[in-house]
C-alpha positions in Angstrom: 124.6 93.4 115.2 120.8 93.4 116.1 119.7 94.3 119.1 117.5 93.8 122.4 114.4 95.2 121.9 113.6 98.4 123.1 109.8 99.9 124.8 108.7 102.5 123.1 109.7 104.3 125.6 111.4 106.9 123.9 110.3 110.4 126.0 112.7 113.7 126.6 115.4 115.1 129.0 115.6 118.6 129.8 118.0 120.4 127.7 119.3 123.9 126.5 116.9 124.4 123.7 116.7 127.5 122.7 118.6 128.4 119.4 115.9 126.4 117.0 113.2 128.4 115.4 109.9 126.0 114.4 107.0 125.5 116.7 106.7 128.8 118.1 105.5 129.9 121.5 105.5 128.3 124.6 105.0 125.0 125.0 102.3 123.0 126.1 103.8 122.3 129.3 103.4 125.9 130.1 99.1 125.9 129.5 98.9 123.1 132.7 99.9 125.8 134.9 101.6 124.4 138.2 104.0 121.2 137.3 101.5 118.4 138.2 102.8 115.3 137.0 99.6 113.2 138.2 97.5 115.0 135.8 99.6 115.5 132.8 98.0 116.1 129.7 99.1 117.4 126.0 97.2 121.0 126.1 94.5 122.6 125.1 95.7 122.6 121.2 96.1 119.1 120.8 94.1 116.2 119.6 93.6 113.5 122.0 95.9 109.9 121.8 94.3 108.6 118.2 93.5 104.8 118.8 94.3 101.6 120.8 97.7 101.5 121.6 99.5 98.7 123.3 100.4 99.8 127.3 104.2 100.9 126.6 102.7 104.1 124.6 100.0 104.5 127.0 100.3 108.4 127.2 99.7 108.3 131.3 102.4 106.0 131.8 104.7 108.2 130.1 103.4 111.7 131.1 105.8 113.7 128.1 105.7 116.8 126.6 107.8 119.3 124.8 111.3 120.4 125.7 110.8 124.1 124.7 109.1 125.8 127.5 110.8 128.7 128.5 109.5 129.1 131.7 112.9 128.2 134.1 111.5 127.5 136.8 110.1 124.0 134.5 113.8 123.9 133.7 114.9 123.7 137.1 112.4 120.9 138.1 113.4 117.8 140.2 110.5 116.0 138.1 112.7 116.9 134.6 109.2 118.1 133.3 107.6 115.0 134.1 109.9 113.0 133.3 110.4 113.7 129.7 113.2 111.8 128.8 113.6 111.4 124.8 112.2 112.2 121.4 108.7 113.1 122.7 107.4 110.3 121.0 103.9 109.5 122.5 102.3 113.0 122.2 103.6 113.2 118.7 101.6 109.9 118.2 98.3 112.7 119.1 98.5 114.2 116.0 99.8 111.1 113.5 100.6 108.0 114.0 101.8 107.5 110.1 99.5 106.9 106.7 98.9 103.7 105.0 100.4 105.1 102.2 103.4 106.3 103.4 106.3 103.6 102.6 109.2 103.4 104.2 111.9 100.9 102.2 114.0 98.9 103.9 117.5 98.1 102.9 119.2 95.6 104.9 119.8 91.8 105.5 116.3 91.2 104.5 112.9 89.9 106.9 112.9 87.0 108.7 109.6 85.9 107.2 109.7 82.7 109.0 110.1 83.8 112.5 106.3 83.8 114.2 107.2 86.1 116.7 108.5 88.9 114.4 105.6 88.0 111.7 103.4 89.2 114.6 104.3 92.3 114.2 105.9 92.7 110.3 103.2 90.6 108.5 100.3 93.5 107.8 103.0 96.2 107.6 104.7 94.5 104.8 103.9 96.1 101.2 102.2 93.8 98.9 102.6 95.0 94.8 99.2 95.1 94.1 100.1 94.7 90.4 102.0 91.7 90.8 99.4 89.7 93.7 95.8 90.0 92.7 93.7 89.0 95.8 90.4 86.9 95.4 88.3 90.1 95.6 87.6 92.7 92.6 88.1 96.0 94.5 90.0 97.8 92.5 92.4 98.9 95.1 92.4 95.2 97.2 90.9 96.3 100.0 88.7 93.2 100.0 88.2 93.4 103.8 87.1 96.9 103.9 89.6 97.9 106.4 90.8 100.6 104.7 94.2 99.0 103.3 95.2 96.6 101.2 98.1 93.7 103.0 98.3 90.0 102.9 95.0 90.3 105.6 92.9 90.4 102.1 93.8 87.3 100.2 91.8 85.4 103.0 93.0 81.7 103.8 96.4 81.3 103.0 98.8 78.4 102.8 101.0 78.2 105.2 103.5 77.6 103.0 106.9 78.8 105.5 105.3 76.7 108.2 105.4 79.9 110.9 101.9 79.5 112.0 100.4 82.6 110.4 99.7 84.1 106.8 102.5 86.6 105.7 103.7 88.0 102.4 106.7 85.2 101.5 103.3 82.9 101.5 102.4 84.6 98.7 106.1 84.7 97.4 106.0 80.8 97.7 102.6 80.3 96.1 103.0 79.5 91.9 99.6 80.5 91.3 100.6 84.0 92.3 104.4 84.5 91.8 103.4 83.2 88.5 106.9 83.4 86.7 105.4 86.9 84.7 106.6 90.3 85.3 102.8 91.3 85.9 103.2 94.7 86.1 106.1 95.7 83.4 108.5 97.0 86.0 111.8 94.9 85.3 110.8 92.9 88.3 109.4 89.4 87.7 107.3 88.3 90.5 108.5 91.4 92.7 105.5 90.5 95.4 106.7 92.3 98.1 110.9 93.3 97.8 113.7 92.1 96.2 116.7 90.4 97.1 119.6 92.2 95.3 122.1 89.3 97.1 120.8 86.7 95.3 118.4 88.4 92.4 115.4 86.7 93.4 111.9 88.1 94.4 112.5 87.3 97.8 113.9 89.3 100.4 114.3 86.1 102.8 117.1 86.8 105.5 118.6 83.5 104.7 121.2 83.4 107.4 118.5 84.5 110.1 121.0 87.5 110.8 118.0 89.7 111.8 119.3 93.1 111.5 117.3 93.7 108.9 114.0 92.4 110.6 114.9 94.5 113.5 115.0 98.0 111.4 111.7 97.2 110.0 110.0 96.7 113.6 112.1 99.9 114.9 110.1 101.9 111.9 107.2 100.0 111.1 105.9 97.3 113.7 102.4 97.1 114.2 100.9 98.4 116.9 98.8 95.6 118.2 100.1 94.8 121.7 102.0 91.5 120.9 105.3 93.6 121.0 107.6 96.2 120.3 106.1 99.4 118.5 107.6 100.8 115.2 107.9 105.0 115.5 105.8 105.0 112.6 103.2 102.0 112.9 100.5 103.0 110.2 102.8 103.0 107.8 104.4 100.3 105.6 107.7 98.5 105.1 108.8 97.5 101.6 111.9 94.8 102.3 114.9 95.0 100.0 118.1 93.0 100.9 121.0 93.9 99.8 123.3 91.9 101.8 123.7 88.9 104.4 124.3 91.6 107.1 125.0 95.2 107.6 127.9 95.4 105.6 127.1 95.3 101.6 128.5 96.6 98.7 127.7 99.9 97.3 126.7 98.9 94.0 123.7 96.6 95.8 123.2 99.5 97.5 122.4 102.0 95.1 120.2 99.3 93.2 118.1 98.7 96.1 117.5 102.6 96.6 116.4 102.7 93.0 114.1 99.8 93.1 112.3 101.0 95.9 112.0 104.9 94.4 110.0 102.6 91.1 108.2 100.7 93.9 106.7 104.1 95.6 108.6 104.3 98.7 108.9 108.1 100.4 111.3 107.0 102.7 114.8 105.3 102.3 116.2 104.1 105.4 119.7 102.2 105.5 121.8 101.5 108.6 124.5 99.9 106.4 128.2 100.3 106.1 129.2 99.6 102.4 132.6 98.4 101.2 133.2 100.3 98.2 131.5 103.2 97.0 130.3 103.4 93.0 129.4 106.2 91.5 125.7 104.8 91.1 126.0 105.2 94.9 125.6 109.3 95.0 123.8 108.8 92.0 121.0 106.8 93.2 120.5 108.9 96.4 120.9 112.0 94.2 117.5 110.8 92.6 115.7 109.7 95.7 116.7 113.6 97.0 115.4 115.0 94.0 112.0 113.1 94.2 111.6 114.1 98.1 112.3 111.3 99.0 114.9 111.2 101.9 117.8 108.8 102.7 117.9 108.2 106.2 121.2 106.8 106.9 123.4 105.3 109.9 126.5 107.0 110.9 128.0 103.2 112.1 128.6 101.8 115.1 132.3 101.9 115.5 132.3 104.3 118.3 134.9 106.5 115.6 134.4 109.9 114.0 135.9 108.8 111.2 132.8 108.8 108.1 131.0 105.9 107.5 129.5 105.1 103.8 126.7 105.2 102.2 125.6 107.8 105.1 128.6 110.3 104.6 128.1 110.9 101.0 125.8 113.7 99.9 122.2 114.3 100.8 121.3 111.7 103.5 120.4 112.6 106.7 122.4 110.9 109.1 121.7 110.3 112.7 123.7 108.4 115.8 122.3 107.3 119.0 122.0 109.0 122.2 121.6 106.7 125.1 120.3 107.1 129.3 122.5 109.3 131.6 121.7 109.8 134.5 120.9 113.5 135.3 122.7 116.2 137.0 119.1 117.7 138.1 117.9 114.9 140.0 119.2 111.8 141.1 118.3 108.5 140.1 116.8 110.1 136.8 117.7 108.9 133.4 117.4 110.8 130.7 118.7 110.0 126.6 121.3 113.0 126.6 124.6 110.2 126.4 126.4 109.2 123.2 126.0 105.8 122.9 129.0 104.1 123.3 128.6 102.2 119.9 127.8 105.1 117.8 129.5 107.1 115.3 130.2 110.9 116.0 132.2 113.5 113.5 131.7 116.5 111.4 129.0 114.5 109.4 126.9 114.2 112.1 123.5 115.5 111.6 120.8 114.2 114.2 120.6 112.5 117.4 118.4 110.4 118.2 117.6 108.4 121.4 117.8 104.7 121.6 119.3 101.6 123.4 121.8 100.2 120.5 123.7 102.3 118.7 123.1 104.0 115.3 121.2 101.2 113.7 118.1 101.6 116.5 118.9 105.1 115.8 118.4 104.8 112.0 115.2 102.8 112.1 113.3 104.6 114.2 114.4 108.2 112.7 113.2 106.7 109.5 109.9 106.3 111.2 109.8 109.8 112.8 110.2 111.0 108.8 107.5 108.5 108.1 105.6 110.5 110.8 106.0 113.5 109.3 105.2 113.0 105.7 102.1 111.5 106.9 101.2 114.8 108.9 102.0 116.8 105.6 99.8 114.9 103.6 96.9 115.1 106.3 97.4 118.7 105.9 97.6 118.7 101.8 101.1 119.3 102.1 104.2 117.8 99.5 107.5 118.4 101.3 111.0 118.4 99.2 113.4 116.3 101.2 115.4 119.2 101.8 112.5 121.0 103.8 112.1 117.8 105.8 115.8 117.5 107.2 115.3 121.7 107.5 112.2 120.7 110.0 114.3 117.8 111.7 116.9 120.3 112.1 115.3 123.0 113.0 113.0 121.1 115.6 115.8 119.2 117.2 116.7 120.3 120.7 119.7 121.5 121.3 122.0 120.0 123.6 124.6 121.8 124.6 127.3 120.8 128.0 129.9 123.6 127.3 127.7 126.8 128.3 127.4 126.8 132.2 123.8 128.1 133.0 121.4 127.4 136.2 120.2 124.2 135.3 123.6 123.2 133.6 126.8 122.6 135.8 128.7 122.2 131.9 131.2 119.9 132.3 131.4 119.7 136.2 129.4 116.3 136.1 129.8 113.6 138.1 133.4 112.5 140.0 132.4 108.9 138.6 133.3 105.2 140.3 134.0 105.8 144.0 135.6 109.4 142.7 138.6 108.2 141.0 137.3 107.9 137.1 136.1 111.6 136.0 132.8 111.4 133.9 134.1 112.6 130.3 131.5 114.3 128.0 132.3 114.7 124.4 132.7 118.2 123.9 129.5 120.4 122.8 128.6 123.4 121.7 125.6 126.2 120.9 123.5 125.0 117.5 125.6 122.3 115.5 128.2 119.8 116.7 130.1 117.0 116.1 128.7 115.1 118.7 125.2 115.5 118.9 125.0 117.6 115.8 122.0 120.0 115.4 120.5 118.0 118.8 118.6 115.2 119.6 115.2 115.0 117.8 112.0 116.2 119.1 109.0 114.4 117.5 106.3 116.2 119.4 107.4 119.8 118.2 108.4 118.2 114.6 105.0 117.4 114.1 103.5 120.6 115.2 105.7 122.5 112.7 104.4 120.4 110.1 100.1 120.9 111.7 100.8 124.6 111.3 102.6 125.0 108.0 105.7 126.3 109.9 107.7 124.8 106.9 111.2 126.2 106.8 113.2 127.3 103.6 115.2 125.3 101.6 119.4 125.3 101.6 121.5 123.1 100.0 125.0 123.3 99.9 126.5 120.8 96.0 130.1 122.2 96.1 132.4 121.2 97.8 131.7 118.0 98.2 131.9 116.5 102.1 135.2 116.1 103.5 136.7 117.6 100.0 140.2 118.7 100.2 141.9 121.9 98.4 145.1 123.1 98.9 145.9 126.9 99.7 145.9 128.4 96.0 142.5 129.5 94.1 139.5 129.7 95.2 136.8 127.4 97.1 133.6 127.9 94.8 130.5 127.3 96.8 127.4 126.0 94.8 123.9 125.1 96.1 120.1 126.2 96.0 118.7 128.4 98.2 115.1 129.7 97.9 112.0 130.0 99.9 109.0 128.7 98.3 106.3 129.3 101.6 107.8 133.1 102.0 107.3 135.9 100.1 111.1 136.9 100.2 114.3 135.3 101.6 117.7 136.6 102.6 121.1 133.9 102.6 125.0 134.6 103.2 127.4 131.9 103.1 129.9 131.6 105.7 133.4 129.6 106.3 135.3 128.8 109.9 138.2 127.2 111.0 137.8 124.2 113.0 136.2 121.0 113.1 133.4 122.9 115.6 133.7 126.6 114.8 131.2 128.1 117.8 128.1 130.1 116.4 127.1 133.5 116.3 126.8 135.9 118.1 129.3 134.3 120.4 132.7 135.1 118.3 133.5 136.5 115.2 135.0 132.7 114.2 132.4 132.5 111.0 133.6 134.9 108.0 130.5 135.6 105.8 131.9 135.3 101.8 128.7 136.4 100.5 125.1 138.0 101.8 122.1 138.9 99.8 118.9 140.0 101.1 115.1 140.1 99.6 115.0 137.9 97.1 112.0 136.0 95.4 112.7 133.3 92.9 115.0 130.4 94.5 118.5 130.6 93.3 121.1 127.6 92.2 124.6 127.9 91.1 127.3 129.6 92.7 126.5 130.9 96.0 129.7 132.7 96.9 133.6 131.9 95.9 136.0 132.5 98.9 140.1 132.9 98.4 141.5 129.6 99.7 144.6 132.3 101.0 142.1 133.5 103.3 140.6 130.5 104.6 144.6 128.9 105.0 145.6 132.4 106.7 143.0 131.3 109.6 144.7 127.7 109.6 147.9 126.4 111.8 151.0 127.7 109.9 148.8 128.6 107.1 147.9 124.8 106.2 151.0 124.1 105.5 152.4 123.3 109.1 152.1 120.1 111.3 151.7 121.7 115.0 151.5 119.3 117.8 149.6 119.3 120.9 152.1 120.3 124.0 150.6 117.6 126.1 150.6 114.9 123.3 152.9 115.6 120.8 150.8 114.6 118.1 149.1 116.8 116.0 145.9 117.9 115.5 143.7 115.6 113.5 141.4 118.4 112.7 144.3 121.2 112.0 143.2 121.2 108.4 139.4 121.3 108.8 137.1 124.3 107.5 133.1 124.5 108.1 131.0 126.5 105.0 127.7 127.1 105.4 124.6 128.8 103.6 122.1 130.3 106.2 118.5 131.4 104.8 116.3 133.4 106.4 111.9 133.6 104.9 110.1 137.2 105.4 107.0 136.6 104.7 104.0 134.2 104.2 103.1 131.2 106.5 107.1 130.8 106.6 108.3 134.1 107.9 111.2 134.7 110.1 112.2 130.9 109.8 115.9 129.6 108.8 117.3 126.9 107.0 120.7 126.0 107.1 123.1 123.9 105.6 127.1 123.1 106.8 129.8 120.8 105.2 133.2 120.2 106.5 136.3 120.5 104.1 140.1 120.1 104.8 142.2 123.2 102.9 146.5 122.0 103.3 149.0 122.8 101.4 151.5 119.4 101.3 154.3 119.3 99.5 154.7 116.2 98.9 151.8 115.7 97.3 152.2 114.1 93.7 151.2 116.9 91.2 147.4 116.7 90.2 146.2 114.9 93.2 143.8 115.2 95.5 141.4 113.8 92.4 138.0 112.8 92.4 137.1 109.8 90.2 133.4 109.4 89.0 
């Protein structure tokens, strides 16, 4: 369901963040000298706040910076680095605060186009086809007020044709002279003004019901910021609307059409905090092609507080993020800071980013999908076309890490507090070093996401095709691992590919849990195919009773869910260029069991 709304107030907690490797050096934090949280400011490398902003995002309300200092004695402060509480939102919004011509689609329940107080903020982020509404003006681009973009602001005096009090793009939906019956610009979409409705297969994208989930993802990414509300992540960029159901839950068919109308309309970014009910092939298909145009599928892991897989988001190359919500710290207290999984929000092995918000994965979804808006608006400031593999290698890589089961100074691990009056234990979800099932590879950090991106600090590219996700093999044969690795900003690259037991194997160096199946070093020209082949005998030798067994937890006696569950992963390291000594990385989760009483030929896989 939708949400409160949520301030921008989306800043960073301290956290164990070492183990990434974009944005180099010390942070900003580090250049002020003594912590003085009266005077805070971004450093002496960084552009000043661009623009008006409403108050919420008024940088010396918020006083953020970066989490990656590595001075402790900033680690240790009572102040949590000036209060730094989430993404590190606000000085990200130094160096971009999105492009005009970054578009960001929309697939969800559809805009509440007749709701003033949401129009406030939706109606000039809204995409207009420019080939199917002409305005009254003839600049060739429809600029005809010279601000420097073309919305609904340029046809002038509208009619108010949805009675909401204001001019908006279903005004021009509603208006004959323009939606004129003729598919203007040749597209397969008559009258597609600005959407589609794939619900009812009309040209507009009118949440009928007034659900208002998907009005709410558009402001998380997109709203405007002009001070009469909430503040999208990326609010220079656009929203294109496409509905594909009534509410969050669709089908996957509607789906998949929606991702590939919005690929024809232009849009860079795809974001979807949907659960669909049945999963076509035209499903993987359709995000397939948005991953092989850059183009990058932002996707909710669902908000059933499960870590069973949710679809569209677990099926291959989305990025999917939950939601991290306040805690309050173990450094100081009475201080809040996003490092809690939300109690609505999925968690599992699928689990790629975290990302701070106050309800559950669909916040978390929407304004993600902004923060990659964000991004490909600082790459194209710099010239710069990203594949939409290098940008989930800079969200990962850039992410700090959180990570509750490594006792340090500043972290008592999971001694936290005794809880209500002492008698209900705080539980964390168990964490570890780099990637995990809870938080994944962290919770994002904007601020240092956006740097990497300013300085070309663009990591390599690793991409894991086969196995699939959540595949299952039994203990005969081998497990074939196919991908692309490569490094097109280095001069040379090294990979291996590596498999572990366990749902959350930990990382090197800390065991010898990861078993590297293959490892070659300086090469030039990307690779794709087969990466490595492993012996399933192996993997199943490193499994309960050789995954054929059903062992039980002593203190339960049931077994364990994950008994069967392997990690692979490809690991690329660049030498070289403006990309040297950076790592991409790539992990899946498989199941490898041996039943026997399985019917002959299955597990199968239907296309």
């Amino acid at each position: 369901m939708r949400r409160g709304k949520v301030v921008l107030a989306l800043v960073a907690v301290l956290v164990s963040s070492a183990t990434t490797i974009v944005g180099g050096g010390a942070s900003d934090a580090a250049a002020i000298g003594a912590l003085d949280c009266t005077n805070w400011r971004y450093g002496p490398a960084d552009e000043p706040l661009a623009g008006s902003l409403p108050s919420e995002l008024d940088r010396n309300s918020y006083k953020t910076a970066s989490a990656r200092d590595p001075n402790p004695e900033l680690f240790d402060s009572p102040h949590e680095q000036c209060g730094q509480k989430g993404p590190a939102l606000d000085p990200a919004f130094g160096i971009t605060q999105g492009r005009d011509d970054v578009l960001i689609a929309v697939l969800d329940s559809g805009i509440k186009w007749r709701d003033a107080g949401a129009m406030h903020d939706l109606a000039t982020k809204a995409f207009v086809n420019l080939g199917e509404a002409r305005p009254p003006c003839n600049a060739p681009l429809g600029d005809c007020n010279g601000d420097g973009r073309f919305d609904v602001a340029d046809f002038g005096a509208l009619t108010d044709r949805n009675a909401n009090g204001l001019a908006d793009p279903e005004d021009l939906i509603l208006d004959p002279t323009v939606a004129n019956g003729v598919d203007d610009d040749a597209n397969g979409y008559v009258d597609d003004i600005s959407g589609w409705d794939f619900l009812y297969g009309d040209n507009n994208p009118l949440d009928v019901p007034e659900y208002g989930h998907g009005t709410g993802e558009a402001q998380d990414s997109t709203a405007a910021a002009n001070g009469t509300g909430d503040v999208g992540t990326c609010p220079r960029c656009r929203f294109l609307p496409v509905r594909v159901s009534d509410s969050f839950i669709g089908d996957g068919a509607r789906f998949a059409a929606g991702v590939l109308f919005a690929l024809d309309s232009g849009a860079d970014v795809v974001q979807e905090a949907l659960g669909a009910v049945s999963n076509p092939p035209q499903a993987q298909q359709a995000i397939d092609a948005a991953y092989d145009r850059g183009v990058v599928v932002v996707a909710s892991m669902a908000d059933e507080a499960a870590k069973h897989p949710n679809l569209p988001s677990s099926l291959e190359h989305t990025m999917s993020v939950n939601s991290v919500t306040q805690l309050e710290s173990p450094f100081a207290a009475g201080v809040h800071g996003y490092l809690a999984l939300n109690g609505c929000t999925n968690f599992g092995g699928r689990t790629f980013v975290s990302i701070p918000s106050g309800s559950c994965s669909s916040e978390a979804t929407g304004r993600s999908a902004g923060m990659v808006g964000l991004v490909l608006s600082a790459a194209r400031d710099r010239g710069l076309t990203l594949s939409a593999n290098e940008v989930m290698q800079l969200v990962r890589a850039t992410a700090d890490d959180v990570d509750f089961a490594t006792p340090n100074a500043h972290d008592p691990a999971n001694d936290f507090d005794p809880g209500l009056d002492g008698l209900v234990p705080t539980m964390r979800y168990p964490t570890a070093p780099g990637w995990d099932a809870t938080f994944g590879y962290g919770r994002i950090n904007v601020y240092e996401l956006l740097k990497a991106v300013r300085d070309g600090r663009i990591p390599p590219v690793a991409d894991i095709t086969s196995p699939r996700w959540f595949d299952v093999f039994d203990t005969e044969g081998n497990l074939r691992v196919t991908g692309t690795v490569g490094a097109p900003r280095a001069t040379s690259y090294d990979y291996r590919v590596e498999w572990a037991s366990g749902l959350q194997p930990p990382p090197h160096p800390a065991t010898d849990a990861w078993h590297v199946a293959a490892e070659h070093s300086n090469l030039r020209a990307p690779r794709r195919g087969q990466l490595a082949t492993v012996r399933l005998a192996d993997i199943a030798a490193a499994l309960p009773e050789g995954g054929t067994g059903i062992p039980a937890d002593p203190a339960t006696n049931r077994p364990d869910e994950e008994r069967y569950s392997v990690r692979v992963r490809v690991v690329v390291t660049a030498h070289g260029g403006p990309g040297d000594g950076l790592v991409a990385e790539h992990q899946k989760q498989v199941f490898v069991h041996d039943d026997p009483q399985l019917v002959a030929g299955y597990p199968i896989h239907v296309e």
